[in-house]
C-alpha positions as CSV (number, residue, x, y, z in Angstrom):
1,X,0.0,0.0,0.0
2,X,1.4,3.1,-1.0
3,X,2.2,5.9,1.9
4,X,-0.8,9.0,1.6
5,X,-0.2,12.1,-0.3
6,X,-1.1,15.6,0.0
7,X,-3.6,15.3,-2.4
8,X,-5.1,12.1,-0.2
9,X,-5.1,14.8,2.9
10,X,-6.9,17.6,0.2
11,X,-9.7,15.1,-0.1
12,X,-10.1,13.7,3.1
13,X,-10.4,17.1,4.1
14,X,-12.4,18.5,1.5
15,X,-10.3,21.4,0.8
16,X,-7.3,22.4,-1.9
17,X,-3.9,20.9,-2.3
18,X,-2.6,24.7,-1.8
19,X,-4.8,24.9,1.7
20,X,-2.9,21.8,3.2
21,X,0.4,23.1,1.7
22,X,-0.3,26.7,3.7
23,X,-1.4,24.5,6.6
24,X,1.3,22.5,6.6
25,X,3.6,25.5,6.1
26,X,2.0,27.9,8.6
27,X,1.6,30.7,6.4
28,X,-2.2,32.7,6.5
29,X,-5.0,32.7,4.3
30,X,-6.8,29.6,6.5
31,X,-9.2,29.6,9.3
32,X,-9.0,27.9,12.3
33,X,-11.6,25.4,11.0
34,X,-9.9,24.5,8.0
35,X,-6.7,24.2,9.9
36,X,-8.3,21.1,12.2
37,X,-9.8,19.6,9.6
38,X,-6.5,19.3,7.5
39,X,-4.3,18.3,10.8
40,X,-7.3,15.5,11.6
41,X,-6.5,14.2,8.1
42,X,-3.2,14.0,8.6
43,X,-3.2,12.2,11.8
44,X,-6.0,9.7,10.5
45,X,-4.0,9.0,7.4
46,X,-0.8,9.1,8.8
47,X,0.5,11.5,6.3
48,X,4.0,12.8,6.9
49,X,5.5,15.7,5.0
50,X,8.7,14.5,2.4
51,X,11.5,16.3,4.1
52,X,13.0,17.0,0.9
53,X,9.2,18.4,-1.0
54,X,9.4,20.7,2.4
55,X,12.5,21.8,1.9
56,X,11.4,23.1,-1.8
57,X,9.3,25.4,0.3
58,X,12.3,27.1,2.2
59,X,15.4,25.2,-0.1
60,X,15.9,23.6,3.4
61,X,16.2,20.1,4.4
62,X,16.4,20.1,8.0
63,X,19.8,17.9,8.1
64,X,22.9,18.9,9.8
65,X,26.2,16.9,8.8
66,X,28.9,16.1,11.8
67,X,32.1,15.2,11.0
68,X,34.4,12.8,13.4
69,X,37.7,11.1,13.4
70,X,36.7,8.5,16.0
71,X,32.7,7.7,16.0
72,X,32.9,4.9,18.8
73,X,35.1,6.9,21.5
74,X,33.6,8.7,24.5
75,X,34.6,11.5,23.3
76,X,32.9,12.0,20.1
77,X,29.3,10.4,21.7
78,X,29.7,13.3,24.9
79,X,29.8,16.1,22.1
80,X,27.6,14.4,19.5
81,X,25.1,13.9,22.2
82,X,25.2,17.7,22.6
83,X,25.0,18.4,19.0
84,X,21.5,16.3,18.4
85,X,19.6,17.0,21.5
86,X,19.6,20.8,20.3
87,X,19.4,19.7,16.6
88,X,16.0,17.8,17.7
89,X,14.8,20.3,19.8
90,X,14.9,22.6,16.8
91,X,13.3,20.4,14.2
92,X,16.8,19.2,12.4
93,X,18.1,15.3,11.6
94,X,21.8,14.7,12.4
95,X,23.9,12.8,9.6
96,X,27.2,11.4,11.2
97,X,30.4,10.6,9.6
98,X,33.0,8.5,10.9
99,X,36.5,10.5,9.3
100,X,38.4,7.7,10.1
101,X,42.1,8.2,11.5
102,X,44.2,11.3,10.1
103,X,40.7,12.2,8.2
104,X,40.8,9.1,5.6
105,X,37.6,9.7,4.3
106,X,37.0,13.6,5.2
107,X,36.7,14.0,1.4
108,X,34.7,11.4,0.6
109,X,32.0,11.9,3.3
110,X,32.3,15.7,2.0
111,X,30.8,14.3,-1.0
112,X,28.2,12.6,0.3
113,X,27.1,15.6,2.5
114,X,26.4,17.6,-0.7
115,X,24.8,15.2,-2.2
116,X,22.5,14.8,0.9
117,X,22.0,18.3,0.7
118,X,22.8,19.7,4.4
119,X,22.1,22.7,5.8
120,X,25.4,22.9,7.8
121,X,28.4,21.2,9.4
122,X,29.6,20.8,12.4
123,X,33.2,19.7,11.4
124,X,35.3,18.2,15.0
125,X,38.7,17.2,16.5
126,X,40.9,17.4,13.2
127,X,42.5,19.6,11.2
128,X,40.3,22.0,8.9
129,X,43.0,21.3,5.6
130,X,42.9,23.3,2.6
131,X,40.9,21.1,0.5
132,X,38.5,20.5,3.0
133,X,37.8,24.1,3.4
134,X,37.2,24.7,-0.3
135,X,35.0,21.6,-0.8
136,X,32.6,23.0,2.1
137,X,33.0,26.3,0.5
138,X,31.6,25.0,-2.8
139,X,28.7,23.8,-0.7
140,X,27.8,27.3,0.9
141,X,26.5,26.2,3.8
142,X,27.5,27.5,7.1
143,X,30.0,25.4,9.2
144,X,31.4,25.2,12.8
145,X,34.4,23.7,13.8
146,X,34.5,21.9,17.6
147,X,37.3,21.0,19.4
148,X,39.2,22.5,16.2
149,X,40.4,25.6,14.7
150,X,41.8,27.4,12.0
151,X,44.6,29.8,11.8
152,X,44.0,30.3,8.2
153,X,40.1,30.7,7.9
154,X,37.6,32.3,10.1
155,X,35.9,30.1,10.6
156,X,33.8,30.0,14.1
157,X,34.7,27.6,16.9
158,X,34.0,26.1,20.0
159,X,36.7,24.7,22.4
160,X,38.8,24.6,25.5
161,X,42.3,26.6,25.5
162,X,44.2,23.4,25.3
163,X,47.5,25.0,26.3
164,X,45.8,26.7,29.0
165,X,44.4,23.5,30.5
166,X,47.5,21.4,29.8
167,X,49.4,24.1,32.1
168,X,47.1,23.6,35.0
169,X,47.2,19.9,34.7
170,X,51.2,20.0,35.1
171,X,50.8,22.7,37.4
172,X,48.6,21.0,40.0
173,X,51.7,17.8,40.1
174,X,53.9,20.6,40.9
175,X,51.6,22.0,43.4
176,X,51.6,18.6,44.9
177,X,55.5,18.6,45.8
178,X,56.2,16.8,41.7
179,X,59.0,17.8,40.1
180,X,60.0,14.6,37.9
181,X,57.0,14.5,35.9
182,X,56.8,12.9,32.8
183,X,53.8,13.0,29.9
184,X,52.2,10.6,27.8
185,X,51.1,13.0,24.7
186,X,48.9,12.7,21.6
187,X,51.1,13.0,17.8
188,X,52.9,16.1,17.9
189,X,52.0,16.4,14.4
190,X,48.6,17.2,16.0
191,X,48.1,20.8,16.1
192,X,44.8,20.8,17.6
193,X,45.2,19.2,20.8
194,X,48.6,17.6,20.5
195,X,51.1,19.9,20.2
196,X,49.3,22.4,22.3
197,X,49.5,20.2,25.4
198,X,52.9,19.4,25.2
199,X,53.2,23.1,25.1
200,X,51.1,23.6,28.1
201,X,52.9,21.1,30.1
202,X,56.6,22.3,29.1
203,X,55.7,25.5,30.0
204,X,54.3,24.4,33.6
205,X,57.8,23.3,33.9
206,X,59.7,26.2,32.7
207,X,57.5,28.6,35.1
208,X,58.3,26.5,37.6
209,X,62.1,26.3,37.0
210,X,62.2,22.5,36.2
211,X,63.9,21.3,33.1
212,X,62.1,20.0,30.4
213,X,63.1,16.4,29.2
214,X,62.7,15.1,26.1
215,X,63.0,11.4,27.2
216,X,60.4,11.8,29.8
217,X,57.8,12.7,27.0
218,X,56.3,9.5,25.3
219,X,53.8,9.5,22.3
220,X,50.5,7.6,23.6
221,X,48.7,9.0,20.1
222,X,45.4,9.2,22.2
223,X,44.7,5.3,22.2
224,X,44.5,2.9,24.9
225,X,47.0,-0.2,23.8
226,X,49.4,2.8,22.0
227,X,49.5,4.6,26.1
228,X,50.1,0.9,27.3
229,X,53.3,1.0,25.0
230,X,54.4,4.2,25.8
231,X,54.1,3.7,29.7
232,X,56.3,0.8,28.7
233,X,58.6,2.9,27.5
234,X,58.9,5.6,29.9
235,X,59.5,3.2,32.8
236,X,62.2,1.5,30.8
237,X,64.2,4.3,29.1
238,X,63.0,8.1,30.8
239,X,64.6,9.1,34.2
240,X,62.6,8.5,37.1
241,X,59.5,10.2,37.4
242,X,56.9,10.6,40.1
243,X,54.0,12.2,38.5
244,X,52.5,11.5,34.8
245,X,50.3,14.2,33.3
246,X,48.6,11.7,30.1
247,X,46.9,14.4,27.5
248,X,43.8,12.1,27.8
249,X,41.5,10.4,29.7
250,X,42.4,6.9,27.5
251,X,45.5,7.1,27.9
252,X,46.0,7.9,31.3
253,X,44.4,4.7,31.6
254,X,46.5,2.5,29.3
255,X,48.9,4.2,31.6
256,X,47.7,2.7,34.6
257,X,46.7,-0.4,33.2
258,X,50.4,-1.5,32.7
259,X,51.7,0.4,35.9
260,X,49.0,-1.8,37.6
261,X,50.6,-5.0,35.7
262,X,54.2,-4.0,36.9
263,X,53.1,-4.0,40.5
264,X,53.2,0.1,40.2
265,X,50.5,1.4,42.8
266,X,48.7,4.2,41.6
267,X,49.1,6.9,43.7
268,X,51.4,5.1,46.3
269,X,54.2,4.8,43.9
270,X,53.1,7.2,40.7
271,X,50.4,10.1,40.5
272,X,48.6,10.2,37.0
273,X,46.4,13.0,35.7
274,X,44.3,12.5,32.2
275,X,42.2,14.8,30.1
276,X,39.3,15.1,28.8
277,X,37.0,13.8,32.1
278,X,35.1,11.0,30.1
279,X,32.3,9.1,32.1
280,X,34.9,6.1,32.8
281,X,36.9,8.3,34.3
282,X,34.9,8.0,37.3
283,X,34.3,4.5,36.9
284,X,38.1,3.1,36.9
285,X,39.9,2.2,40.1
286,X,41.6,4.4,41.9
287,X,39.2,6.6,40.1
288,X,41.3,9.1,37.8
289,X,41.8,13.0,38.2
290,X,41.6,14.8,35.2
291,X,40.9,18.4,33.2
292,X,36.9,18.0,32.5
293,X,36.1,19.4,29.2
294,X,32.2,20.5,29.5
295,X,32.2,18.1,25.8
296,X,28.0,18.0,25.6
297,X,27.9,21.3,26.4
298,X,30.2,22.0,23.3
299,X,28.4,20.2,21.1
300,X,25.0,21.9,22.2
301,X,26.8,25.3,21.7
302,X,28.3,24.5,18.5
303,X,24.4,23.2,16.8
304,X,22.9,26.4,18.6
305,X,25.0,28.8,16.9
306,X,25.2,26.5,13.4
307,X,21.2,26.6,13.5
308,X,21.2,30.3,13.9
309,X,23.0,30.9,10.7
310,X,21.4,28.3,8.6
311,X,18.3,30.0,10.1
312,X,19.6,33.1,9.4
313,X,18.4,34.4,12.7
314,X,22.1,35.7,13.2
315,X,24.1,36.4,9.8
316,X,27.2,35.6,12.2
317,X,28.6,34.2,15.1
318,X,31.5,34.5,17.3
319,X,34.2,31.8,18.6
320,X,33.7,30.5,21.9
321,X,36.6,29.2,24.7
322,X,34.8,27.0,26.8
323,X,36.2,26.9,30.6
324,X,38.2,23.2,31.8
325,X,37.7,22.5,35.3
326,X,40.6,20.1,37.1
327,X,38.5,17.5,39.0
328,X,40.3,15.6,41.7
329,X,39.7,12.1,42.7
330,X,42.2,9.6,43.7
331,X,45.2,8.9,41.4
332,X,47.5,11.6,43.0
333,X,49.4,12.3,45.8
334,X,50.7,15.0,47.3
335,X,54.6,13.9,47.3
336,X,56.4,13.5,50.6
């Protein structure tokens, strides 16, 4: 049985194929009347509006793309979570591409974007490259980068100041009598939170008149088994260290993971900060202190104001620096 039509709702109601289509589209010209007895025909038939045939009316069709590099972390679900309750609340669908690592299939999911006809992206957590830019400009529709930005294109953002919270991270070990730290960090090819934490975290040291190693820095590349490997190699090759600050919440855990399996006591013998405050943060044992990143409340923040221009309720927006909070629990000590 084929799904009902306008014209099934016209007849049912006994009025026009335009009256529906004004019904249906609040605009005037109706009366109230008329207006119940096209939405009772509706319901009774079940009729539901093509999203496409609507978005004839107002050359919209009510879809957002979002772009990821990782689909299944914590991460990406915290700010994706974010980005659909708004989306829902104002009437839009959320298409979701998985980028794959070092944005494999950015272009490709580009593609298909276009050809799905979105009203916007929400592009996250990798770097906005040339051609990427120019195939979204092609598109003209409005974008906003998350947990990203651009030097070269202004573009609108929402994030934490990476450096910024990196410092404090390091900072608080020192404040807790650490001064052999070491730091399991994301690529340093990564200028989007990679190289910005290492930053952070060197410079924690330097305030702090503590030489910066090289050897105690160990590239976890912000995967579980990868920190595992580069714990492994810290406690084999760096100088002794005390305190680890892990760039985030994953691998501060692979981190602990293999201290755990080396008889390492975590904090009796080693302190260990992450990043990101992901819900297992909580959940691990001892459970871990990290820099919370308010992640829904980015992703709400970055559909808000990508709504607004598609809407055209705002014909721009401005960046936004999100505050980090540190959140103590129990995987450091203060240091004898």
């Amino acid at each position: 049985m084929n799904p009902p039509t306008i014209k099934d709702v016209a007849k049912a109601a006994n009025v026009s194929v335009a009256t529906v289509s004004r019904v249906l589209h609040n605009l005037a010209g109706y009366s109230d009347r008329t207006r119940q007895k096209v939405m009772q025909a509706v319901e009774e038939l079940g009729y539901q509006p093509n999203a496409i045939a609507r978005g004839l009316v107002n050359k919209r069709t009510q879809t957002i793309g979002v772009l990821f590099p990782h689909v299944s972390s914590s991460f990406s679900s915290d700010i994706l979570h974010g980005i659909e309750e708004t989306a829902q609340e104002k009437g839009f669908s959320v298409i979701v591409c998985n980028t794959a690592e070092e944005g494999k299939r950015t272009m490709k999911y580009l593609q298909v974007l276009r050809e799905k006809q979105v009203d916007g992206i929400v592009f996250t957590s990798e770097v906005l490259k040339d051609e990427y830019y120019q195939a979204i400009k092609e598109m003209r529709v409005p974008v906003i980068l998350v947990n990203t930005m651009s030097q070269k294109h202004m573009i609108p953002y929402v994030k934490v100041d990476d450096r910024q919270a990196a410092y404090h991270a390091t900072n608080y070990l020192i404040q807790k009598g650490h001064r052999e730290i070491a730091m399991i960090s994301g690529s340093l090819k990564d200028q989007i939170a990679g190289y910005p934490r290492l930053e952070g975290y060197r410079q924690a040291l330097a305030d702090n008149g503590i030489e910066y190693l090289e050897s105690r820095v160990a590239i976890g590349g912000f995967q579980l088994e990868r920190s595992r490997e580069a714990m492994k190699k810290l406690l084999t090759e760096a100088p002794p260290f005390t305190a680890v600050f892990a760039a985030s919440d994953e691998m501060a855990i692979g981190a602990m993971n293999y201290a755990f399996e080396q008889g390492i006591k975590i904090p009796d013998d080693l302190s260990i900060i992450g990043y990101d405050d992901l819900k297992f943060a909580r959940m691990v044992y001892p459970p871990l202190t990290t820099i919370h990143q308010p992640l829904t409340m980015m992703g709400r923040l970055a559909s808000e104001k990508l709504i607004s221009l598609i809407e055209q309720s705002e014909m721009q927006v401005s960046s936004s620096i999100v505050s980090h909070q540190l959140v103590e629990r129990q995987t450091v000590r203060s240091k004898p």
